[in-house]
N, C-alpha and C positions, 0 to 999 in steps of 0.2 A: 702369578707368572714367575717363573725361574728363566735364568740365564743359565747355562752350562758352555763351557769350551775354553778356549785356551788364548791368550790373548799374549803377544809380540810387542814392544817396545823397543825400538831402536832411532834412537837420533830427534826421541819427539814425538814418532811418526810411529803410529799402530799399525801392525801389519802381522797377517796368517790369523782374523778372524776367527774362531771356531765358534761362533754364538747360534743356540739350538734355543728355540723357545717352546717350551710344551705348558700347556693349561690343565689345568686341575680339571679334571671332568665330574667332580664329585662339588664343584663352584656351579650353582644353577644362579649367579647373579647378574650375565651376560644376556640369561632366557628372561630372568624376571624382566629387568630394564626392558630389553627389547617389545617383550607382552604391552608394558606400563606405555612404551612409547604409542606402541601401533593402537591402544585403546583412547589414548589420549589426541590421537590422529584421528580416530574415527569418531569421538564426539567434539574433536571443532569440525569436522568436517558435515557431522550433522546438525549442528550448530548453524552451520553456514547454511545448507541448505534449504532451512527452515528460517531463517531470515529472508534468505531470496525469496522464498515461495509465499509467505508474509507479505512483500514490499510487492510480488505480482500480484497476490487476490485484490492487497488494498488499491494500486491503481488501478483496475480491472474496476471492484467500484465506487471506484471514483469516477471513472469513465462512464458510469451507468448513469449513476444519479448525476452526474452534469447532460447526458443524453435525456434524462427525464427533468429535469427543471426545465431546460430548452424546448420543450412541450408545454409544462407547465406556465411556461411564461407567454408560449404565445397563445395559449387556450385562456389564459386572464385578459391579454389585449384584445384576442375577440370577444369576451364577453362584454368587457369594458365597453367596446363601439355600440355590443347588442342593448346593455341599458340605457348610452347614450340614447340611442332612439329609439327605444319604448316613452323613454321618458319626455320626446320631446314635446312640445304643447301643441302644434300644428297634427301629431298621431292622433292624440287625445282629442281634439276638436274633432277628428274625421269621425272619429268612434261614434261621439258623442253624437254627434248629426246622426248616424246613419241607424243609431239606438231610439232615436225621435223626441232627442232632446234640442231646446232651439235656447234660442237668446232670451235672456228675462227683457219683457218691455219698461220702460219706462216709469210706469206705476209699480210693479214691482220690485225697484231696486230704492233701497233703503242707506240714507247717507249716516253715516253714526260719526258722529263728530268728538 
């Protein structure tokens, strides 16, 4: 950049201005910078966007598989109840009766000491 004009001095005090500023149009380092700026704009900006949209997929599932343990969890406490009582002894004896099996008597029970 150049200055040109004429400049006044009286008492200290600058006065009657004539400053003209013209730029070199053959200086393409105003275009470069500005290019460097706006690319360097557009990859934090897709930076950013790609972060956020990262931090949604991952709570998204997160939100899932906490939605499916919660299934999970409660298909284990029913099953839980369910072999509590398959297994209980009082099922077993009904079976067993109803299969045509009875109590061993007396002669057949064997003490092993």
């Amino acid at each position: 950049m150049q200055a040109v004009g004429k400049i006044n001095i009286k008492g200290g005090v600058i006065t009657r201005q004539d400053v003209r500023l013209t730029r070199d149009l053959k200086d393409m380092s105003f275009i470069y910078l500005s290019l460097a700026l706006a690319i360097l704009f557009i990859v934090v900006a897709s930076f950013y966007i790609w972060c956020r949209l990262t931090v949604v997929n991952t709570a998204y599932d997160i939100s899932m598989l906490h939605s499916e343990r919660s299934v999970l969890v409660e298909s284990n406490k029913r099953l839980k109840m369910d072999l509590s009582r398959l297994k209980s002894p009082k099922r077993i004896e009904e079976i067993a009766l109803k299969q045509g099996l009875v109590y061993p008597g007396s002669d057949q029970v064997i003490v092993v000491k």
